[in-house]
Rosetta silent file (secondary structure, phi, psi, omega in degrees, C-alpha in Angstrom):
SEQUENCE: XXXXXXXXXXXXXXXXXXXXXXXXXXXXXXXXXXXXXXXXXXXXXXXXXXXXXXXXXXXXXXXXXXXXXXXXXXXXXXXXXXXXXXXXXXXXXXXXXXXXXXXXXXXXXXXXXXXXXXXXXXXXXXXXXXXXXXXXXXXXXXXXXXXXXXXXXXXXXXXXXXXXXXXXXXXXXXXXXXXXXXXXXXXXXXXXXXXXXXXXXXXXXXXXXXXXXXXXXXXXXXXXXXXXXXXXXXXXXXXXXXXXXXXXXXXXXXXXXXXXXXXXXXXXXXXXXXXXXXXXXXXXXXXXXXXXXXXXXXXXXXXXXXXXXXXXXXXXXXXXXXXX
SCORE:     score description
SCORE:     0.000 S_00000001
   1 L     0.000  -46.346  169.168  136.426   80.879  294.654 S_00000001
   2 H   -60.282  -45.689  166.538  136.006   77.877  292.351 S_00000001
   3 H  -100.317   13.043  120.308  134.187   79.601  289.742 S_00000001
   4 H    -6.589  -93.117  161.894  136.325   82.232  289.864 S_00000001
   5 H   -29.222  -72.193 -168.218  138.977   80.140  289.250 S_00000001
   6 H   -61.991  -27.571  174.997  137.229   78.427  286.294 S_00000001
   7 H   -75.118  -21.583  152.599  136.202   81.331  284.890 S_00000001
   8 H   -40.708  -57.517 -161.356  139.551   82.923  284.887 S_00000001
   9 H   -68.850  -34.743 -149.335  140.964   79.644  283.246 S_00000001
  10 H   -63.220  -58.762  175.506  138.028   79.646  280.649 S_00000001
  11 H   -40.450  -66.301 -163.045  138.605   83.619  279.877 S_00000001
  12 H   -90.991    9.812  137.900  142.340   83.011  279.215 S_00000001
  13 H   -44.478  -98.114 -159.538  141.876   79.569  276.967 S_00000001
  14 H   -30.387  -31.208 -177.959  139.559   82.330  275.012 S_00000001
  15 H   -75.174  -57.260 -150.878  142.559   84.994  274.867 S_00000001
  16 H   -80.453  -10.387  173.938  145.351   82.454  274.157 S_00000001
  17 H   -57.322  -59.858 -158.229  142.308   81.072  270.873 S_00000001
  18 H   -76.412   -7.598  167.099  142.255   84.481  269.633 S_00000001
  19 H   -65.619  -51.308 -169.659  146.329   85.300  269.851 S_00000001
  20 H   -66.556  -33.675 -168.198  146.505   82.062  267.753 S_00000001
  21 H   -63.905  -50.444  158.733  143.825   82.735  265.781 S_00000001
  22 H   -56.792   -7.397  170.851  145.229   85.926  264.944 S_00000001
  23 H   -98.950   -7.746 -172.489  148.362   84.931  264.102 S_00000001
  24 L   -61.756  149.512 -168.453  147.429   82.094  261.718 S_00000001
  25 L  -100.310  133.656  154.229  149.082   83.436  258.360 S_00000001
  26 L   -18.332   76.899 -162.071  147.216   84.678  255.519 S_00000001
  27 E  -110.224   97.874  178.299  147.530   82.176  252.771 S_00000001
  28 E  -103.749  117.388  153.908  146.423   83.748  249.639 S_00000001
  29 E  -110.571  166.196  127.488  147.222   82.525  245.801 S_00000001
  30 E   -79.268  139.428 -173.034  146.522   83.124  241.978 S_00000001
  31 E  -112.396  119.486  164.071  145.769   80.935  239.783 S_00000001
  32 E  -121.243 -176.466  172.970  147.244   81.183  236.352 S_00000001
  33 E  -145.613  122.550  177.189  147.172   79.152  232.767 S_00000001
  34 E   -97.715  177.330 -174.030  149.704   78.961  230.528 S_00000001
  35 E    34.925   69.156  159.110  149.735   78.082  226.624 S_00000001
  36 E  -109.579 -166.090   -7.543  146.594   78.396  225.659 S_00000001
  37 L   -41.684  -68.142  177.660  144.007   77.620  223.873 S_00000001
  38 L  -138.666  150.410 -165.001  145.843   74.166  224.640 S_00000001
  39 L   -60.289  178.804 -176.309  149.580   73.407  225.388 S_00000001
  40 L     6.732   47.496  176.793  151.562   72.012  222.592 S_00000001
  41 L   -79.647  -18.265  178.339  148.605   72.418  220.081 S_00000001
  42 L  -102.245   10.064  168.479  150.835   73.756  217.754 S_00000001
  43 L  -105.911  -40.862 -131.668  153.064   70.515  217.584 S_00000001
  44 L  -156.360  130.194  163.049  150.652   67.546  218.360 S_00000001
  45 L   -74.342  169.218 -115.510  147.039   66.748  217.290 S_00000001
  46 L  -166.441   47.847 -163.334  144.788   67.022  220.447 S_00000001
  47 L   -48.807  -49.124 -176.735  142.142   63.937  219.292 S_00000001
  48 L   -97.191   53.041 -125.663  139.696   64.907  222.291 S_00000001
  49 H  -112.606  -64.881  114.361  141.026   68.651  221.964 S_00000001
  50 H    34.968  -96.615 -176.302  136.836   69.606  221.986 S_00000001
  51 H   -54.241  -51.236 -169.395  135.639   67.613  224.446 S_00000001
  52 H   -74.946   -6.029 -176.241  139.132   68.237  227.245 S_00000001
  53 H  -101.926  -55.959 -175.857  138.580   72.013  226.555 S_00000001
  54 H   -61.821  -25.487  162.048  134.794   71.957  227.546 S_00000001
  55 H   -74.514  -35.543  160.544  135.905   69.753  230.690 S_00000001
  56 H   -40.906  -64.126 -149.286  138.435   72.562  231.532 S_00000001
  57 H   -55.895  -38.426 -164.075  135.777   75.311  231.194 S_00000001
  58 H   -79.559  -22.047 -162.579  133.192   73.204  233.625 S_00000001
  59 H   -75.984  -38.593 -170.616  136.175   72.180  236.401 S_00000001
  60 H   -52.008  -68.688  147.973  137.064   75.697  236.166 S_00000001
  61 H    -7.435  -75.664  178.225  133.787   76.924  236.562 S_00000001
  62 H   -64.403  -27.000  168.821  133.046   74.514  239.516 S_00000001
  63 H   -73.626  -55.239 -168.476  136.233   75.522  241.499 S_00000001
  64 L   105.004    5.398 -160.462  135.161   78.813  241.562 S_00000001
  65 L  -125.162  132.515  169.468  138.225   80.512  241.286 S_00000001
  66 L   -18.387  140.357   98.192  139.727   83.762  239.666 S_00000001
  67 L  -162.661 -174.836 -131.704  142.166   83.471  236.597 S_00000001
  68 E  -144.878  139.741  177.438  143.809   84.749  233.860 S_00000001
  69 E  -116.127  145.274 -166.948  145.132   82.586  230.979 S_00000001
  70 E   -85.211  175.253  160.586  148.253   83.527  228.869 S_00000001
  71 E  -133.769  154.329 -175.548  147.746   82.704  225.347 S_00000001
  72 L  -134.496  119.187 -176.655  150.223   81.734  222.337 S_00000001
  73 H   -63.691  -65.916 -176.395  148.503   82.889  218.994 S_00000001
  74 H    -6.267  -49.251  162.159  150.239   80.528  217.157 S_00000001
  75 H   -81.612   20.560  130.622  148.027   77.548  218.466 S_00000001
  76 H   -88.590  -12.916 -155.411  145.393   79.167  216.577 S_00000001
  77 E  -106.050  147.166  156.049  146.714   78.872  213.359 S_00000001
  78 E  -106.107  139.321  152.555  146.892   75.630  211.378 S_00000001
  79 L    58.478   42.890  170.190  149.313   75.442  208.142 S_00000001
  80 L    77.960   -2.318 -158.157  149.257   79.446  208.670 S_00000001
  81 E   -91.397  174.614  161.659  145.331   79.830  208.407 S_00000001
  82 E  -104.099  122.607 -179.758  143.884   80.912  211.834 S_00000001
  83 L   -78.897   82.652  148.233  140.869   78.582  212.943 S_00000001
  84 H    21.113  -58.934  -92.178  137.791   79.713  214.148 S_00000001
  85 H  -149.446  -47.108  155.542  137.297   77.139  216.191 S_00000001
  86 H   -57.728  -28.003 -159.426  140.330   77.856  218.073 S_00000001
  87 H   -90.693  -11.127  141.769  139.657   80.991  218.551 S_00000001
  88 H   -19.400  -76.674  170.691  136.501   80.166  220.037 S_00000001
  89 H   -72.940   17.500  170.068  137.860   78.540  222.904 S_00000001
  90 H   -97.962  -35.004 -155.557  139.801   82.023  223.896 S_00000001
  91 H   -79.261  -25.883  167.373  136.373   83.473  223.657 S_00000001
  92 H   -56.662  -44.546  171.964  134.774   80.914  226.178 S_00000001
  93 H   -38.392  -76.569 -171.438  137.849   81.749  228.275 S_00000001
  94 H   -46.186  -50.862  169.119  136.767   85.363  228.136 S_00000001
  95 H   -48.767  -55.815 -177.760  132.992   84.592  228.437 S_00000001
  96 H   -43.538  -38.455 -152.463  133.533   82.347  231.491 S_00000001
  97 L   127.107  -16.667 -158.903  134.804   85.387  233.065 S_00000001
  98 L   -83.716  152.324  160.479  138.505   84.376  233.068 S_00000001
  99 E   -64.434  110.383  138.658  141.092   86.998  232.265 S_00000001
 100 E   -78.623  144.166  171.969  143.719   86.799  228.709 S_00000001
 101 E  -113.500  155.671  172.436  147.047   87.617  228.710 S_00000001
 102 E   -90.199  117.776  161.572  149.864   87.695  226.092 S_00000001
 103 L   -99.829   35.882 -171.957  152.243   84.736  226.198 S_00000001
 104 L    56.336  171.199  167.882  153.961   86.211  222.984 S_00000001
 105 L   -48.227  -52.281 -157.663  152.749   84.708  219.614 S_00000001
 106 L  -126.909    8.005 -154.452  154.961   81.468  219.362 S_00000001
 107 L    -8.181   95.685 -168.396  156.034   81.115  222.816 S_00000001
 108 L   -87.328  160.113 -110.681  159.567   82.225  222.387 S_00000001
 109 L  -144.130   99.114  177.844  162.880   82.301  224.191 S_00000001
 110 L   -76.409  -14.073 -142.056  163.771   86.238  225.173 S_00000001
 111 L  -118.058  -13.202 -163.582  167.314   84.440  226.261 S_00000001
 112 L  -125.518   59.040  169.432  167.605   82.782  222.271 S_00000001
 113 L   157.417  134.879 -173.536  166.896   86.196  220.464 S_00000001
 114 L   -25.275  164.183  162.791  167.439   89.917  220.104 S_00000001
 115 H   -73.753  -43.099  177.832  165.068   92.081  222.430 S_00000001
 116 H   -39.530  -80.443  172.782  163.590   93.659  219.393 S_00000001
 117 H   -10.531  -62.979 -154.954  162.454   90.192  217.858 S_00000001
 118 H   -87.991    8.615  117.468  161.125   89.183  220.952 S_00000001
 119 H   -34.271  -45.240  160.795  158.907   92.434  221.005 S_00000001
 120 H   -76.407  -32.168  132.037  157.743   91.997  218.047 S_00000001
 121 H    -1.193  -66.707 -163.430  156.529   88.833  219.048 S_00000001
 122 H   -83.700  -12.089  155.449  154.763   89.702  221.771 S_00000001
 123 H   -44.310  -62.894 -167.031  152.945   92.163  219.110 S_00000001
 124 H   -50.824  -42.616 -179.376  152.441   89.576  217.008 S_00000001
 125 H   -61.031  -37.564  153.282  150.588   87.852  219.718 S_00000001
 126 L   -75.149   14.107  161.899  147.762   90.229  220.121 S_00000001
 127 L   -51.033  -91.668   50.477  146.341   90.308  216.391 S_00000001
 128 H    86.481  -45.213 -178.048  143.862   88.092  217.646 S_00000001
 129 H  -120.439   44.168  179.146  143.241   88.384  221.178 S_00000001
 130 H  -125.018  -49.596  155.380  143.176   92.288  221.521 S_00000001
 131 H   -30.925  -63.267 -169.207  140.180   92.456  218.963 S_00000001
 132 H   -59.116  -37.507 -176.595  138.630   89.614  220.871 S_00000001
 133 H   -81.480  -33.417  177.790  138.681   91.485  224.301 S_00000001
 134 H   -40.429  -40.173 -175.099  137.592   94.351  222.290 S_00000001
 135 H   -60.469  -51.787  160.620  134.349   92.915  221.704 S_00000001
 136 L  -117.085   64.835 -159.841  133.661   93.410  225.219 S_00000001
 137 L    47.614   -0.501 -164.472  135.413   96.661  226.069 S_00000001
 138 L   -84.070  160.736  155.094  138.353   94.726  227.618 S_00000001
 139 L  -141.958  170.452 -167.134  142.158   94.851  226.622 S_00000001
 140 L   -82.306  149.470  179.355  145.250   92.590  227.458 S_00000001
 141 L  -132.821  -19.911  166.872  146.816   93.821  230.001 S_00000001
 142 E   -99.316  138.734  170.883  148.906   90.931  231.661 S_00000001
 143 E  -117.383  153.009 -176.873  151.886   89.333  230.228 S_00000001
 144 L  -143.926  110.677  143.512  153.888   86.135  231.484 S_00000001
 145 L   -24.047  110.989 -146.055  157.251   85.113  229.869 S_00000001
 146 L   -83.450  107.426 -122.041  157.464   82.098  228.029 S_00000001
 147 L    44.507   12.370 -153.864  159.787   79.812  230.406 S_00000001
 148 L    28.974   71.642 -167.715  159.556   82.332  232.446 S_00000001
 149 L  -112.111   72.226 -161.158  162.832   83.490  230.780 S_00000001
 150 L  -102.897   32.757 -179.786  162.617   87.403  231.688 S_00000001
 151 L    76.163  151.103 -156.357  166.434   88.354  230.754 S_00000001
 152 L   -96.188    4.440  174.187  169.495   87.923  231.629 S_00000001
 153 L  -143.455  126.986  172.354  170.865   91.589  232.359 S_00000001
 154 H   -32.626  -42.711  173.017  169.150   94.090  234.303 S_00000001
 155 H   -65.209  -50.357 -178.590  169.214   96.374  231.414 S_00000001
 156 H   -65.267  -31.855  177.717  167.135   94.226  229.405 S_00000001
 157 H   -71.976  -35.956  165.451  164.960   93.418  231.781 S_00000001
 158 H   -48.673  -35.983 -172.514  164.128   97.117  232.169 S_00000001
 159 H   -85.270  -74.437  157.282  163.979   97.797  228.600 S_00000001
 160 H    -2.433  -67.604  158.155  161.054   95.061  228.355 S_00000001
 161 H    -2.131  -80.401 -179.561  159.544   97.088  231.089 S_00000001
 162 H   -87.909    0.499  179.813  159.061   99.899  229.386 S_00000001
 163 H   -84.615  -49.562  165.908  158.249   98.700  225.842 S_00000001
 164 H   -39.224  -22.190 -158.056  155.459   96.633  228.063 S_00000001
 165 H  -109.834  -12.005  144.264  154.116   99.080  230.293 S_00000001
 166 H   -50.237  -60.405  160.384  153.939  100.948  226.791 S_00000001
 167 H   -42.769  -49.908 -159.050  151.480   98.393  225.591 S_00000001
 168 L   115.745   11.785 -165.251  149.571   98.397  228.117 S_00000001
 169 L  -119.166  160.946  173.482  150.954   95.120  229.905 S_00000001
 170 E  -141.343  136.594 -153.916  152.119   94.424  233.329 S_00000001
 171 E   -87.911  150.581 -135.396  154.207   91.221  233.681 S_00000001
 172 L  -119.186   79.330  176.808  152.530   88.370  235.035 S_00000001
 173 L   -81.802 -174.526 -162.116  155.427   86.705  237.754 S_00000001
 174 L  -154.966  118.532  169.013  155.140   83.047  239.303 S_00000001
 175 L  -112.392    2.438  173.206  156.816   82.633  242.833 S_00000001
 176 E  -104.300  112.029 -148.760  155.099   78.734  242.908 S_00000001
 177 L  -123.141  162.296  171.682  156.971   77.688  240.294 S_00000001
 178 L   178.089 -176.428  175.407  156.975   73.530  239.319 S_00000001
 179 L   -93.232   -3.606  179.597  156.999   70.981  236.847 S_00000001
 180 H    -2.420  -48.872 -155.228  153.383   70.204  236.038 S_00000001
 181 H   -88.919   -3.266  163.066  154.016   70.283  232.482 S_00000001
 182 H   -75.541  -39.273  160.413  156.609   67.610  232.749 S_00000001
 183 H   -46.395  -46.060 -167.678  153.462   65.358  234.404 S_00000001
 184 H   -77.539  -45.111  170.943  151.311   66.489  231.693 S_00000001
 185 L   -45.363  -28.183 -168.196  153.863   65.585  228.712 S_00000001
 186 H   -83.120  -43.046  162.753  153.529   61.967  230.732 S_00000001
 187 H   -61.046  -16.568  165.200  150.227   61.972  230.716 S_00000001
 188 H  -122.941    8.501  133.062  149.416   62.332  227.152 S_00000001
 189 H   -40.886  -73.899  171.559  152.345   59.949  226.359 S_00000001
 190 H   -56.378  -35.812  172.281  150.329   57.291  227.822 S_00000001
 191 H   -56.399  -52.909  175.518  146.934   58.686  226.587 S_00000001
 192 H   -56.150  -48.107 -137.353  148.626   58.371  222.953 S_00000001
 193 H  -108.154  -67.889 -150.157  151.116   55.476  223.365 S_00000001
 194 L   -74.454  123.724 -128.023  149.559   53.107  225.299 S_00000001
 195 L  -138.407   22.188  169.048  147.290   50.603  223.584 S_00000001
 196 L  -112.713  152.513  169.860  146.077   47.975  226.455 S_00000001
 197 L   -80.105  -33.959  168.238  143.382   49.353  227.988 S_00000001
 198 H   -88.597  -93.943 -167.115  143.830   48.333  231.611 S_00000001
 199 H   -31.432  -14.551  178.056  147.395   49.565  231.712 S_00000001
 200 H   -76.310  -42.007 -179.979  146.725   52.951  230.224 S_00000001
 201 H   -78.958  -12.281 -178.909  144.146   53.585  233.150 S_00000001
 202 H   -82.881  -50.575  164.075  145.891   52.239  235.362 S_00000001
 203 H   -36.613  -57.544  167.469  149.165   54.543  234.422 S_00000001
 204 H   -67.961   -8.649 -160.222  146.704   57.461  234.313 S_00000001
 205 H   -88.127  -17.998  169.613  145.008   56.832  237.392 S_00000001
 206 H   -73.844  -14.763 -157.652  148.648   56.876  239.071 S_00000001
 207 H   -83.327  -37.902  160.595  149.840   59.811  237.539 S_00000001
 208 H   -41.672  -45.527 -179.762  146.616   61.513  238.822 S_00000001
 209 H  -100.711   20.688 -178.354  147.239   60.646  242.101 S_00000001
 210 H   -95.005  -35.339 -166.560  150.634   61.381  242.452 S_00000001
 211 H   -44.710  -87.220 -135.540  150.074   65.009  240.455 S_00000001
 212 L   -62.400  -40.747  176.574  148.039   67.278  243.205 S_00000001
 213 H   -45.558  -85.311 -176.826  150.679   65.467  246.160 S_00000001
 214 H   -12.336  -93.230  151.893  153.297   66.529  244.145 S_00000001
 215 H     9.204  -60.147 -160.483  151.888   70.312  243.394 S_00000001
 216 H   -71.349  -43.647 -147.035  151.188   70.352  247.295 S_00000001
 217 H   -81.119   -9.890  164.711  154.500   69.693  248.308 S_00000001
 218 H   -64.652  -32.467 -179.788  155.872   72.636  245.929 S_00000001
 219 H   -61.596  -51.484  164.595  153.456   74.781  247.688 S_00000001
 220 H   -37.440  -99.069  178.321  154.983   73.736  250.880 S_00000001
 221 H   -11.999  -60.455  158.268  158.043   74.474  249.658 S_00000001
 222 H   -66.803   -1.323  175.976  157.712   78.020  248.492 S_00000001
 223 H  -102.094  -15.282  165.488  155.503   79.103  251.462 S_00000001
 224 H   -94.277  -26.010  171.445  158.278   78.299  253.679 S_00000001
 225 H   -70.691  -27.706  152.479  161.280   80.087  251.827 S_00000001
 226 H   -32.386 -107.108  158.983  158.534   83.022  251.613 S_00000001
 227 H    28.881  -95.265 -174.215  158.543   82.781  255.445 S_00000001
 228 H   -26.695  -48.803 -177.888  162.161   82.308  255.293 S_00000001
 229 H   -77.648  -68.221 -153.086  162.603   85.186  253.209 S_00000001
 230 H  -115.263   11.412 -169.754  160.022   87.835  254.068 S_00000001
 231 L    34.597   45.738  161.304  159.026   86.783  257.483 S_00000001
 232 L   174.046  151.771 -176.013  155.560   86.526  256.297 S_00000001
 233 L   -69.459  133.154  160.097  153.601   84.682  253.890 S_00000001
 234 L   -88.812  155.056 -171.612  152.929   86.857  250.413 S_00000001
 235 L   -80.822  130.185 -156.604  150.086   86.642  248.469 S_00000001
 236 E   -99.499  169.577  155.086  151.569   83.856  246.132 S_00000001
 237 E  -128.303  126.898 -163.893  151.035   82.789  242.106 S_00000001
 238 E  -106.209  141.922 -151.876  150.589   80.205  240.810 S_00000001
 239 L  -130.576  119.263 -149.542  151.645   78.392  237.448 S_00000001
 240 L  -174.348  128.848 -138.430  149.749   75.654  235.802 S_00000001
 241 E  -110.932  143.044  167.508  149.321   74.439  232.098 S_00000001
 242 L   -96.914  121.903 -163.280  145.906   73.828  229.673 S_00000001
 243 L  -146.686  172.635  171.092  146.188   70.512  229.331 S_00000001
 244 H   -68.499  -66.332 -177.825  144.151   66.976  229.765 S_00000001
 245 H   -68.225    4.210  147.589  145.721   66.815  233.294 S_00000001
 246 H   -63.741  -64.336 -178.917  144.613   70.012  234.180 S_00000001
 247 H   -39.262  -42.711 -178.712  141.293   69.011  232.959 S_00000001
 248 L   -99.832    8.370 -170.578  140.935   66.332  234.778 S_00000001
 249 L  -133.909   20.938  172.806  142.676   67.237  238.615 S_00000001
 250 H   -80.270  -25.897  164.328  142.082   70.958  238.780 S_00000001
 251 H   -99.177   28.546  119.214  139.335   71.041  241.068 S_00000001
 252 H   -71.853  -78.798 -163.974  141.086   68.350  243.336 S_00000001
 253 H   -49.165  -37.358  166.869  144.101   70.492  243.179 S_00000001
 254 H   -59.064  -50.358 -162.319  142.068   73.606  244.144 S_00000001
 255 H   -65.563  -45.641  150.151  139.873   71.903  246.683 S_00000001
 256 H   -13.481  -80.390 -176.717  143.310   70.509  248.031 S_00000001
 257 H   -69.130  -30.648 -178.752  144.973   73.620  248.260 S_00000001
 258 H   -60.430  -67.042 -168.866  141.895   75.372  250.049 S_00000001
 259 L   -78.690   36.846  141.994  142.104   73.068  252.814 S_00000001
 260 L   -83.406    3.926  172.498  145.748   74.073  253.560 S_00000001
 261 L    80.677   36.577  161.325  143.918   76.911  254.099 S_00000001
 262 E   -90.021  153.663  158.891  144.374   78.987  250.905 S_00000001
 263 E  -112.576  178.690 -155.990  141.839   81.395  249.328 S_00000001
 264 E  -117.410  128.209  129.432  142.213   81.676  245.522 S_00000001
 265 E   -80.869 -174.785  134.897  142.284   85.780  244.451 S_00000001
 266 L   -16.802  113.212  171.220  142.767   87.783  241.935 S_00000001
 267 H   -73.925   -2.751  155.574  146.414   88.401  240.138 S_00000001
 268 H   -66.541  -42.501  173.915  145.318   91.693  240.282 S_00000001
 269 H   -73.162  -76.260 -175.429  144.981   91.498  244.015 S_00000001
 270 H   -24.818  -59.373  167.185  147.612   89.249  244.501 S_00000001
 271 L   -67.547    9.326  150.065  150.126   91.953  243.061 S_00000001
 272 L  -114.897   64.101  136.868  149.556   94.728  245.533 S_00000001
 273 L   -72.392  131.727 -163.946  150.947   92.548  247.418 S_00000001
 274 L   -92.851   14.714  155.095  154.155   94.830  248.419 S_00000001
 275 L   -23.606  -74.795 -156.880  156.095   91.814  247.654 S_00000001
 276 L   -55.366   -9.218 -169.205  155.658   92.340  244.262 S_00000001
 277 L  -108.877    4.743  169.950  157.904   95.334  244.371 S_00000001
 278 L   -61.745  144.670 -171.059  161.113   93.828  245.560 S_00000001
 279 L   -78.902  173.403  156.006  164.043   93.594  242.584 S_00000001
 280 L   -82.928   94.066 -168.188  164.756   91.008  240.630 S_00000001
 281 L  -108.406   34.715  154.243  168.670   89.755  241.441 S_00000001
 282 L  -112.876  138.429 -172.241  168.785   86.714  238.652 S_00000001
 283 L  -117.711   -0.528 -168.249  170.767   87.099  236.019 S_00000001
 284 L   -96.233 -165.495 -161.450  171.029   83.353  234.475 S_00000001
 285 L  -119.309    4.800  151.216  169.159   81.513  232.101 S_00000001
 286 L   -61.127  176.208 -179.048  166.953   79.356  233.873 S_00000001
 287 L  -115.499  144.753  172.127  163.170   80.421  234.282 S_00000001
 288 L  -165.763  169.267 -170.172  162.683   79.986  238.043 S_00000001
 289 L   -97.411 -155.637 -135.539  160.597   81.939  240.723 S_00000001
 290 L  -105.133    8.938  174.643  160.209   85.012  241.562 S_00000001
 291 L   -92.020  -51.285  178.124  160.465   84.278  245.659 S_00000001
 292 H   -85.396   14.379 -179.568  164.117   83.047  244.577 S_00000001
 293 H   -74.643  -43.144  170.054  165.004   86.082  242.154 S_00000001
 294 H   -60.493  -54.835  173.664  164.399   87.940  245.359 S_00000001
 295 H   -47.587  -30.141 -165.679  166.607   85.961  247.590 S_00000001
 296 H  -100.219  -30.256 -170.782  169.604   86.129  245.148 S_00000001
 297 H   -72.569  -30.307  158.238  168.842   90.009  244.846 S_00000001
 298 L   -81.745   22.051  128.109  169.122   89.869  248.799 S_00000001
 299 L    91.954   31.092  165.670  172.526   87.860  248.300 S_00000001
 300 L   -54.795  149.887  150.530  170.887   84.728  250.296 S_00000001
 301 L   -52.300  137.707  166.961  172.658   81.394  251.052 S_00000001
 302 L   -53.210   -1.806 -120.944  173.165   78.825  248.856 S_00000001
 303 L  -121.399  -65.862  177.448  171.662   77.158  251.732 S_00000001
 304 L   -35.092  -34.170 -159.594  168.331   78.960  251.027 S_00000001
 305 L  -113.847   18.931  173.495  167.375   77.479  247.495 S_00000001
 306 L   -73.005  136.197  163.035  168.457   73.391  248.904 S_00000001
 307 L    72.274   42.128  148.037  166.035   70.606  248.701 S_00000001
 308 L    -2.913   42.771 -143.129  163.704   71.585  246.179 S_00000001
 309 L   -46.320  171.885  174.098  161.276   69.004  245.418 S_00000001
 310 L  -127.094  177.188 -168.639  161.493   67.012  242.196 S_00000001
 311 L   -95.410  144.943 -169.583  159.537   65.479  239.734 S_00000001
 312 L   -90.153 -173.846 -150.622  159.939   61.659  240.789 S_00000001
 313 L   -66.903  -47.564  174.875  161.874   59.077  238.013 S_00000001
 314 H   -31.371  -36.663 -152.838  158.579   57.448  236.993 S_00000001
 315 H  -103.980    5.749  174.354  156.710   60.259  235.790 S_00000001
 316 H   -68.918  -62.040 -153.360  160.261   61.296  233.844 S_00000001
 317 H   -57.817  -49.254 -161.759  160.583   58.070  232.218 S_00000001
 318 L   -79.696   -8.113  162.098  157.078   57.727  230.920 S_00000001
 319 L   -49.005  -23.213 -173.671  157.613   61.746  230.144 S_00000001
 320 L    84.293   -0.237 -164.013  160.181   60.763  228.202 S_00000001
 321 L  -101.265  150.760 -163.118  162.767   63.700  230.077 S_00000001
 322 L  -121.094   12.931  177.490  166.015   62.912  231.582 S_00000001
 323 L  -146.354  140.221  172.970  166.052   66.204  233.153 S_00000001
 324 L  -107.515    0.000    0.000  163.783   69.030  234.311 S_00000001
């Protein structure tokens, strides 16, 4: 009767493993990169602009993970010429394996300019990296809106649509949306600025370890209004800058998110997600993501988009921003 008993209890411990097991939620993302070759390359020299792009290519590399980087031609060209040298580092992108995308030419404002303009724009942006993909049968085929600023009336957003899906493009959405690049701006303040040597490292080594916490708790954040929303986790995307502080926390920030028990895909995968096919109910002029575009298109409570995280005051101040 006693090992019965235990074998009974033993059996349904093993039943109630596999209901939980089975129930554990899918946690899937993409990983994208905006402004490349490197962010704000066409305002600011880059002094180790060389060297932080071949430490991108190896962390990338060593994480192991899928993705597709947007590009802004413009931060090829110096004084109008286009550089070689820049354009180089789209073609390592493509050699690693990595996807390009169009991030228009100049990365430009759709909400500060006619739709036409900002068409031509996003023309303008593939002189240069449509060739380049050529070279090895590929073409661009993802696009991502530069503040992720995708118009402010349905009609416009439609009419984008189809001039895109003309092209050959499919739009590139973000529902983990964050401030990174307010972090990053902080981080090459002090890389620039600061001229003692023990305070500059020490100031980067906090900013390091505050970034991937930070990141995480956005992650948080948008996998429970997902929840909240769609009563199930979607395969998510993710938004992330080429930058020095990419370079130097992206494979912490990967390895990080894997043990919350993410796998990295595809944005190709990630988007038949049936998610992806829900409308888009923002009409304003922030760029924000695409989990709450859904929510205001399902008329959610204001209740719904409360307690956000933020970027904290430190990493403003040495950002220099008094707002995000």
């Amino acid at each position: 009767m006693r090992i019965g008993f235990l074998r009974s209890g033993v059996l349904a411990l093993l039943c109630l493993a596999g209901v939980a097991h089975a129930a554990a939620p899918d946690r899937r993302i993409a990983l994208t990169i905006d402004d490349l070759p490197w962010q704000r390359l066409d305002e600011r020299a880059e002094p180790e602009l060389a060297v932080r792009h071949a430490q991108l290519m190896a962390a990338l590399k060593q994480a192991d993970v899928p993705v597709v980087g947007f590009v802004n031609e413009a931060k090829l060209e110096v004084d109008g010429q286009v550089q070689p040298a820049r354009v180089q580092m789209l073609r390592d992108w493509r050699d690693a394996g990595f996807e390009l995308g169009n991030h228009t030419f100049g990365h430009v404002d759709l909400h500060a300019m006619t739709l036409e303009a900002y068409e031509q724009d996003i023309l303008r942006g593939e002189a240069t990296l449509r060739p380049l993909l050529a070279e090895t049968g590929q073409a661009p085929r993802w696009f991502r809106h530069p503040y992720l600023h995708a118009g402010q009336t349905p009609e416009k957003r439609a009419a984008l649509g189809v001039f895109l899906a003309q092209h050959g493009y499919r739009i590139a959405p973000v529902t983990i949306d964050n401030s990174e690049w307010i972090w990053a701006f902080a981080y090459d303040h002090v890389r620039e600025t600061e001229t003692d040597p023990a305070t500059r490292d020490a100031r980067l080594r906090q900013l390091r370890r505050g970034y991937v916490p930070y990141m995480l708790t956005k992650l948080d954040y948008y996998e429970q209004r997902s929840q909240q929303l769609l009563g199930r986790l979607p395969a998510q995307v993710w938004l992330i800058h080429a930058n020095a502080l990419t370079a130097d926390c992206v494979e912490e920030l990967v390895a990080a998110t894997r043990r919350r028990g993410y796998r990295f895909i595809s944005l190709d995968t990630a988007l038949q997600d049936p998610a992806y096919q829900r409308a888009d109910g923002y009409n304003g002029g922030s760029g924000i993501s695409w989990i709450q575009r859904w929510a205001m298109a399902g008329k959610a409570p204001k209740s719904f988009y409360a307690d956000e995280p933020r970027v904290p005051g430190w990493v403003m101040t040495l950002a220099g921003r008094e707002g995000e």
